[in-house]
C-alpha positions in Angstrom: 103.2 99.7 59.9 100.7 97.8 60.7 99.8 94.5 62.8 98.5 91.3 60.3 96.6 88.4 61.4 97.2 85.1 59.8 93.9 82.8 60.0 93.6 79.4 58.5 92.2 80.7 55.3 95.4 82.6 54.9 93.3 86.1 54.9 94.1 88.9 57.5 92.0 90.8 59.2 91.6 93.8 61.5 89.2 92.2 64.1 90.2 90.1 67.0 92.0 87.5 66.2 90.8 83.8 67.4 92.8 82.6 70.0 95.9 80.3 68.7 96.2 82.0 66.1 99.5 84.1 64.1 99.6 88.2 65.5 102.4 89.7 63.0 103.4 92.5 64.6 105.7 95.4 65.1 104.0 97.4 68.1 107.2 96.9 70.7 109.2 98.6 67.8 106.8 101.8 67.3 106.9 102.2 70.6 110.7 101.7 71.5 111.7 104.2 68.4 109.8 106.7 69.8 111.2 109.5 71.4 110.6 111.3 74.7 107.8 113.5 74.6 104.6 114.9 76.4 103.3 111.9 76.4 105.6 109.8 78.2 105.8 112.6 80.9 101.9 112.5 81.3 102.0 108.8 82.1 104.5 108.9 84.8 102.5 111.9 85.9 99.1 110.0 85.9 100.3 106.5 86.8 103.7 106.7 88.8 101.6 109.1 91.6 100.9 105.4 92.4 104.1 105.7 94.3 103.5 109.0 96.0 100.5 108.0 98.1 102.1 105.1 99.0 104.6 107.3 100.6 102.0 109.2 101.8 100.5 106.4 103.6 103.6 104.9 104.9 105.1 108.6 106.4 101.4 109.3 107.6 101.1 106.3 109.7 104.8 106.5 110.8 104.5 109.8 111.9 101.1 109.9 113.5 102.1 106.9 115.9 102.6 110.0 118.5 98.6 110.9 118.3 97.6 107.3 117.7 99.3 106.1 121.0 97.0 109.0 123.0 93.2 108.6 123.8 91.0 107.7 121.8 93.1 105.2 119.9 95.7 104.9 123.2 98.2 102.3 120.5 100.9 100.7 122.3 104.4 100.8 120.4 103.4 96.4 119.5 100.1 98.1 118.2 102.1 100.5 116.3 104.1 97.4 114.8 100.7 95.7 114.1 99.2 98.5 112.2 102.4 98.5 109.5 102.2 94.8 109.3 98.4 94.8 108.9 98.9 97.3 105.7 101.8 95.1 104.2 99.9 92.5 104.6 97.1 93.6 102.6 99.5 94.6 99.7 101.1 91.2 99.7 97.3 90.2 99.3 96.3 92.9 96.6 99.5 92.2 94.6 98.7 88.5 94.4 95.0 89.0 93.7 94.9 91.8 91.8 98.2 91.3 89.2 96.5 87.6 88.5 93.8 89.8 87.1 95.9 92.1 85.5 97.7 90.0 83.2 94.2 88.0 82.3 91.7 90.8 81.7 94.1 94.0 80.9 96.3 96.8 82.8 93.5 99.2 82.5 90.6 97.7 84.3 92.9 97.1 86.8 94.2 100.3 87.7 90.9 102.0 87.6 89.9 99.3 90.4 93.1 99.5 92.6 92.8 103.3 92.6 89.1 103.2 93.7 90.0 100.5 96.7 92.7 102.5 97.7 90.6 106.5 98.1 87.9 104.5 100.2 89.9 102.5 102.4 92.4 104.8 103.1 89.2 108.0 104.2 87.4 104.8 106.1 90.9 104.9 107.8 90.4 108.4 109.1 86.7 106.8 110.8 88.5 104.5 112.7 87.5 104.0 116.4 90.2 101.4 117.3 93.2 99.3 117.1 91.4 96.9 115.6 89.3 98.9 112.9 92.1 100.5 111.8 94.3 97.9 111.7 91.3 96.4 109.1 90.9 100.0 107.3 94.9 99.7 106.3 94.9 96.2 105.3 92.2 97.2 102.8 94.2 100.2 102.0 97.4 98.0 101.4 95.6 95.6 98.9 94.4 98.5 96.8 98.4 99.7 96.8 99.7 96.8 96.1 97.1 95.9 93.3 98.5 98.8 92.0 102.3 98.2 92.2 101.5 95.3 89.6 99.2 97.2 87.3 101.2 100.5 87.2 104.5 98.7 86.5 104.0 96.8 84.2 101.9 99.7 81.9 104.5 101.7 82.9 107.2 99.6 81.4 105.5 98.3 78.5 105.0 102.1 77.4 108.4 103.4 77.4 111.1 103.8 75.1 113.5 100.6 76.3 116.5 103.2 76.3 115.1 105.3 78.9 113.5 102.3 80.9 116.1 102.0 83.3 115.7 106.3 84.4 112.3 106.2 84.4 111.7 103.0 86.1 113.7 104.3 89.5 112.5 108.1 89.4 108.7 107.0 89.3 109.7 104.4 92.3 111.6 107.0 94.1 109.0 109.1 94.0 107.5 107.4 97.1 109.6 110.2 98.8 107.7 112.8 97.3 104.7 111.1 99.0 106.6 110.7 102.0 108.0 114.5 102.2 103.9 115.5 101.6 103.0 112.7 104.8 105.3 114.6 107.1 104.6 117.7 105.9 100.8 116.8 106.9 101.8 115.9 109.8 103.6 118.2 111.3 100.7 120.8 110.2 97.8 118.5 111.7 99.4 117.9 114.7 99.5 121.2 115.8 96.9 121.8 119.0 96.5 125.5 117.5 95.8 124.6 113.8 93.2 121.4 115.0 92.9 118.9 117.3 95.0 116.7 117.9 92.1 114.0 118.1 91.0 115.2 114.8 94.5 115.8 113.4 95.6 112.5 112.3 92.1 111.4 110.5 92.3 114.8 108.7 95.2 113.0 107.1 94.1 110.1 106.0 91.0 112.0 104.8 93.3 114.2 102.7 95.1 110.9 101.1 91.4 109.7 99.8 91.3 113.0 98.5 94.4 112.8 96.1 93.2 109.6 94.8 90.0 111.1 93.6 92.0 113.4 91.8 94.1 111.0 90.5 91.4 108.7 89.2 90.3 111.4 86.7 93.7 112.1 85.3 93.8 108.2 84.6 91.0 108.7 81.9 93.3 109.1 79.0 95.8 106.2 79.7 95.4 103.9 77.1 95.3 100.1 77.6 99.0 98.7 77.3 99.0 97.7 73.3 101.5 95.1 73.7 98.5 93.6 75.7 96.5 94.1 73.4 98.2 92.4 70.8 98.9 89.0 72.8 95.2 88.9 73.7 94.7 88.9 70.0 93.3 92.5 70.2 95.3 93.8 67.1 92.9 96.4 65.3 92.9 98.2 68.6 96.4 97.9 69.5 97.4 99.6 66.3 94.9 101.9 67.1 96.2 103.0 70.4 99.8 103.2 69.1 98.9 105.1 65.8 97.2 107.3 68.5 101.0 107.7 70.3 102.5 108.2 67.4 100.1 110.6 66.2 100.8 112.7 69.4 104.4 113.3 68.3 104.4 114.0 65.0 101.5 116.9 65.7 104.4 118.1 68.5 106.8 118.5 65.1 108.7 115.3 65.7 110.3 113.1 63.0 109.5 109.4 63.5 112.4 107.1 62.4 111.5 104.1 59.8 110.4 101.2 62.0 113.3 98.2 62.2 111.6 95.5 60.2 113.8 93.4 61.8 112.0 93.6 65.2 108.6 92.1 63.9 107.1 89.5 66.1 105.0 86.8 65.7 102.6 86.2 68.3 100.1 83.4 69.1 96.9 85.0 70.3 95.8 83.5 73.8 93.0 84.2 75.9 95.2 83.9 78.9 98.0 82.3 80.5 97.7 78.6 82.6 98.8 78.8 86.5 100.8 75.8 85.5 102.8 77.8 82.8 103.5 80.5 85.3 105.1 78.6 87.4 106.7 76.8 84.9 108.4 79.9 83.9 108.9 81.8 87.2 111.1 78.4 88.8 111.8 76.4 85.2 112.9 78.5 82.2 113.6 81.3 84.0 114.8 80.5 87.8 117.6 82.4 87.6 115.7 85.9 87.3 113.7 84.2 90.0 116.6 83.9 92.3 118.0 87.2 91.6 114.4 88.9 91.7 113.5 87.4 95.2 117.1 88.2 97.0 116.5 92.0 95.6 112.8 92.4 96.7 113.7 90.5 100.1 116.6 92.7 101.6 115.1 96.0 100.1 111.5 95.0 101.9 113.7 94.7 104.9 115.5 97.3 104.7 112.6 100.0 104.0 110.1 98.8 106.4 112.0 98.2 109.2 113.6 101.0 109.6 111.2 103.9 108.1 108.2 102.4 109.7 109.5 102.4 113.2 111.6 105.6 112.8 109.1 107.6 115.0 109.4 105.3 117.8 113.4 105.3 117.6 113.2 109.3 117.3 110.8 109.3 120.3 112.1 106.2 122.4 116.1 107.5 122.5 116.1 111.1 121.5 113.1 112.2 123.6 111.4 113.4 120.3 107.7 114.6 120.3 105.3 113.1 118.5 104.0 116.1 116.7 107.3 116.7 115.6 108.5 113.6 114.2 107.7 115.2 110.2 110.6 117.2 111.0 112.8 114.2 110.9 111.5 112.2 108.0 111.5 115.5 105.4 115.3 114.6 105.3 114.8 110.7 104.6 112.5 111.8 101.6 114.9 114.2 100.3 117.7 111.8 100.1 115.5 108.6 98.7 114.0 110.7 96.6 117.2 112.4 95.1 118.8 108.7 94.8 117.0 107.2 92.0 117.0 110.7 90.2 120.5 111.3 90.3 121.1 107.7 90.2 118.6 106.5 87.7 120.6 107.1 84.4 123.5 105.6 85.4 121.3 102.3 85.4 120.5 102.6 81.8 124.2 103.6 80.6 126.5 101.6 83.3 124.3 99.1 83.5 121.8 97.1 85.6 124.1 94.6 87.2 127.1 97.3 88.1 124.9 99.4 89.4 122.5 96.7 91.1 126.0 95.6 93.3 127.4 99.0 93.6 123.8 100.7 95.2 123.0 97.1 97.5 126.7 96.6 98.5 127.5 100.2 99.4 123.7 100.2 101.7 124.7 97.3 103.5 128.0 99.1 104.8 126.4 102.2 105.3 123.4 100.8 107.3 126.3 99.0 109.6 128.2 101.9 109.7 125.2 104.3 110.8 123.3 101.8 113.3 127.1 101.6 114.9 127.2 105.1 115.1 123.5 105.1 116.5 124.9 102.2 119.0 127.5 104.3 120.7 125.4 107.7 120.7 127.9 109.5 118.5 125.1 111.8 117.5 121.9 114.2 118.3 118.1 113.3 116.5 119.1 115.7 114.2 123.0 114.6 113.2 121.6 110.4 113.0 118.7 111.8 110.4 121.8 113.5 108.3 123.7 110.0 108.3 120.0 108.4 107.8 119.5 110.9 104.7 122.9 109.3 103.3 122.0 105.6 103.5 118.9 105.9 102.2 120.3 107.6 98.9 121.8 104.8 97.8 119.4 102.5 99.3 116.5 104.0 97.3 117.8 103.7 94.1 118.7 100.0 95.0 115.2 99.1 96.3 114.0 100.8 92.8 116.1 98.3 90.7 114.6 95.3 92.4 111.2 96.5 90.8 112.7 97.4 87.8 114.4 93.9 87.4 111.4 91.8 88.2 109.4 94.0 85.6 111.4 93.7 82.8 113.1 90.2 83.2 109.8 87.8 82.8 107.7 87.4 79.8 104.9 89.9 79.1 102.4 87.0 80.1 103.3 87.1 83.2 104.5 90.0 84.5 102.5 91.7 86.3 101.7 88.1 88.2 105.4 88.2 88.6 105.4 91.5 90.4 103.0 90.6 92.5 104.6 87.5 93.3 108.0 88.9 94.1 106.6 92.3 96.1 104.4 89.8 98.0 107.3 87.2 99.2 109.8 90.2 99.5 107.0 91.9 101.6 105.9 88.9 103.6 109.0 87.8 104.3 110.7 90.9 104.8 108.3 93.7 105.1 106.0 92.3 107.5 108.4 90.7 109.6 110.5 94.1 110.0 108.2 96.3 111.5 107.0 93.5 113.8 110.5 93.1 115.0 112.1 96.5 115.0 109.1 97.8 117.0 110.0 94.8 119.7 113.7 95.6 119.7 112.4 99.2 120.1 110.3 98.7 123.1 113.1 97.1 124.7 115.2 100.3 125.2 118.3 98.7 124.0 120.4 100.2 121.6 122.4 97.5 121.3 119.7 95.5 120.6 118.1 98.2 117.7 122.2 97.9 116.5 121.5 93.8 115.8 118.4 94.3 113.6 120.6 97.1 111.7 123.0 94.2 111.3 120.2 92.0 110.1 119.4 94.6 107.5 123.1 95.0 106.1 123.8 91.5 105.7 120.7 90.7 103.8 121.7 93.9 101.2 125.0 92.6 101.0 123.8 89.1 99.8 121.4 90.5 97.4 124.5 93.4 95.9 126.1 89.9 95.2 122.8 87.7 93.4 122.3 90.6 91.7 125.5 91.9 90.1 127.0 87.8 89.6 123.6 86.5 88.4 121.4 90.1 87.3 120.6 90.6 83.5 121.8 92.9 81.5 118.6 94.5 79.9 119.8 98.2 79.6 118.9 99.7 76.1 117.3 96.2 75.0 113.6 95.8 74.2 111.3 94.1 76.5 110.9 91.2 73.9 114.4 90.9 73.9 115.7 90.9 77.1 112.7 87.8 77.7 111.2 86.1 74.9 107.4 86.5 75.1 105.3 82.6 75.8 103.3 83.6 72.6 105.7 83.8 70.6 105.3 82.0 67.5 
């Protein structure tokens, strides 16, 4: 088991191979044979906490609007709305940037540099001294997310089993709730007048988030550099290497490798990286369809998500007559259900299938969101009854914004994915992301119910258009290597 190198001479060799030429190889089949183990949990652990400060961020600033809109900072509910959209917009700007960079010079680099972006901006966040500063501190703190969203999905997928891909793929996404359960948590205990104050409160929190990613950048030490990466950037002695490594971990553990499917070799043409020009080429040529289904996924889930989550606290505090400080209250249940979604959820994407269960989890958010911002329309229910319907939707709409990612991760060459990611996240987030908050907190501000009911409506309709892309024109990649279900560029 080992990788070859052709070179004109017709001799192999364990360096790096020249660019252009032959990688024999049968890497993606050591690593899709193996089974789960330590290993594969310590890489969710180490790189799918990725997701967890991201709900961290996203519950802390949601739930702090109550401090934030008092003296010093004294926000107003559009400045509320400018704040989310200033954070999406720096991870629609750190996804494009950063997963460019990701597929030319290696996953690893990439997440070390994401991480490091993200633990500074996000304490600067806690030095803020106004609208404008902090609206600065989270766009830097949404590029470093967003840089990682591309670099942490694609290692992520290109590192485990292809039977399990599916499971894992929505349980490390869903685990934004975690994060988001841990914001409001934080926030209900820094808002307190008798724990701290209240001016101090809310950039303890954002201190604490720097915190984690410190943490987190040491546990990153061991990841090893994706070897299917390795291998198409002609670096073959060291991708064998790494997965000898793997499999090394397992059979120590007492496991019983099966024989490697010969039939699964691949022969690669080394390249040094991959032209602009072929990117697009594949994203809106060869492979338009996954880009149609990709962006009609990433669209209505950005949406969905942002819109409502972000301005949740100003819906809770506008027409309940909620108090800031105890906004957390409210989200712990959102997190609970998100979260429990793509767990409960998650294997039924590997075994049903992606584009079943792509329609089923978009088509039955889009009737729930209608049916629970009618409900919200006619004041059926209290703060606390609304958040139990909310808890619901967001069940299956958790495990449906998960399958976007997982669809765009798995459905474009290896080349390009992480560009891809990026790509996707960024026009989903752009278009949907940063426009929702923006418009949510207007309809807010108005007072209207009826008015918060039409950009429900909005929401539903777009889910219901992307439940039907997705299950008519979604691939069906369950159980199928990466290699198979999209045919690497190098290959020879």
């Amino acid at each position: 088991m080992a990788t070859k190198v052709e070179t004109a001479s017709g001799k192999t060799t364990p360096e790096r191979a020249p660019m252009g030429t032959i990688v024999d190889t049968d890497i993606s089949a050591r690593l899709d044979r193996l089974p789960w183990g330590r290993f594969h949990v310590l890489v969710i652990v180490a790189l799918g906490i990725t997701w967890v400060l991201d709900g961290l961020e996203v519950t802390l600033a949601g739930a702090l609007v109550g401090a934030l809109r008092k003296a010093p900072m004294s926000f107003t509910e559009f400045d509320v709305g400018l704040a989310a959209s200033s954070y999406l917009v720096g991870a629609v700007t750190g996804a494009l940037g950063f997963g460019w960079l990701t597929d030319r010079i290696g996953r690893k680099k990439l997440f070390f540099i994401t991480l490091a972006l993200y633990l500074a901006a996000t304490a600067a966040t806690g030095l803020s001294w106004n609208v404008y500063s902090f609206c600065i501190f989270r766009f830097l703190t949404g590029a470093g997310i967003g840089g990682e969203y591309t670099a942490i999905n694609s290692t992520i997928q290109e590192l485990v089993p292809a039977r399990v891909r599916g499971w894992t793929d929505l349980v490390i996404n869903g685990s934004f709730w975690i994060g988001a359960a841990l914001g409001s948590f934080l926030s209900i205990v820094l808002l307190k007048p008798e724990v701290i104050d209240p001016a101090w409160g809310w950039r303890v929190a954002f201190f604490t988030g720097g915190a984690i990613g410190l943490v987190i950048l040491l546990l990153r030490t061991w990841i090893p550099e994706s070897p299917r990466w390795l291998a198409t950037h002609g670096y073959t002695a060291e991708a064998d290497r790494v997965v000898s490594g793997i499999e090394k971990r397992f059979t120590d553990e007492g496991h019983t490798l099966p024989p490697v499917d010969e039939g699964k070799r691949m022969k690669l043409r080394t390249r040094d990286h991959t032209p602009l020009s072929e990117v697009f080429g594949t994203m809106f040529g060869t492979s338009r369809k996954q880009t149609v289904v990709g962006l009609a996924l990433m669209i209505a889930q950005a949406f969905f998500y942002n819109a409502l989550f972000f301005t949740y606290a100003l819906v809770l505090e506008r027409f309940y007559g909620v108090p800031g400080g105890s906004v957390g209250w409210y989200l712990l249940p959102f997190a609970l259900g998100s979260f429990l979604g793509p767990l409960l959820l998650g294997r039924l994407f590997d075994t049903v299938g992606r584009r079943p269960m792509i329609a089923f989890t978009y088509g039955i958010s889009a009737v729930l969101l209608a049916s629970a911002g009618y409900l919200f329309k006619i004041e059926v229910f209290g703060a606390w009854a609304q958040t139990g319907v909310w808890m619901v939707v967001f069940f299956f709409a958790s495990a449906a914004a998960s399958a976007a990612y997982l669809t765009v991760a798995e459905t474009f060459p290896l080349e390009i994915r992480a560009l891809a990611i990026a790509g996707f996240y960024a026009i989903g987030t752009g278009i949907g992301g940063v426009s929702g908050p923006l418009l949510f907190g207007s309809l807010v501000e108005t007072g209207s119910r009826e008015a918060v009911f039409g950009g429900y409506l909005v929401g539903a309709a777009l889910m219901a258009v992307a439940a039907i892309v997705g299950g008519l024109f979604g691939t069906a990649a369950e159980g199928r290597s990466l290699e198979d279900v999209s045919k690497p560029l190098a290959a020879a």
